[in-house]
N, C-alpha and C positions, 0 to 999 in steps of 0.2 A: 078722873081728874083729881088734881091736890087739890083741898078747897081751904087747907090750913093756913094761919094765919101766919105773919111774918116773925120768925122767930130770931129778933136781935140776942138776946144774950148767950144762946149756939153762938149767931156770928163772932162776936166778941170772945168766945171758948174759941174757937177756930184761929182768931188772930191770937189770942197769946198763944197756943200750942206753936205756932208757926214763929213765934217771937223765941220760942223756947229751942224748939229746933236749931235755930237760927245761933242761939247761944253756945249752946248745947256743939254743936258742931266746929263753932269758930271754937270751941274748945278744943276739940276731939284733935281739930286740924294743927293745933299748936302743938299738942301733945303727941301726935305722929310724927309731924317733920316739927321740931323747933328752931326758931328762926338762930339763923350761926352771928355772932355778936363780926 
């Protein structure tokens, strides 16, 4: 069994990684198609 205790500051490492992605991506995606004026 895990018997570890709760580890918030991973959690918080796991949500910006995912905030970063996040970024990171809506970037990526501009820069693949950019939007036509």
């Amino acid at each position: 069994m895990n018997n570890s205790p709760p580890i918030e500051p991973d959690d918080q490492r796991w949500a910006n990684l995912a905030d970063l992605n996040c970024v990171v991506l809506r970037m990526f995606d501009i820069k693949i198609k950019p939007k036509s004026p």
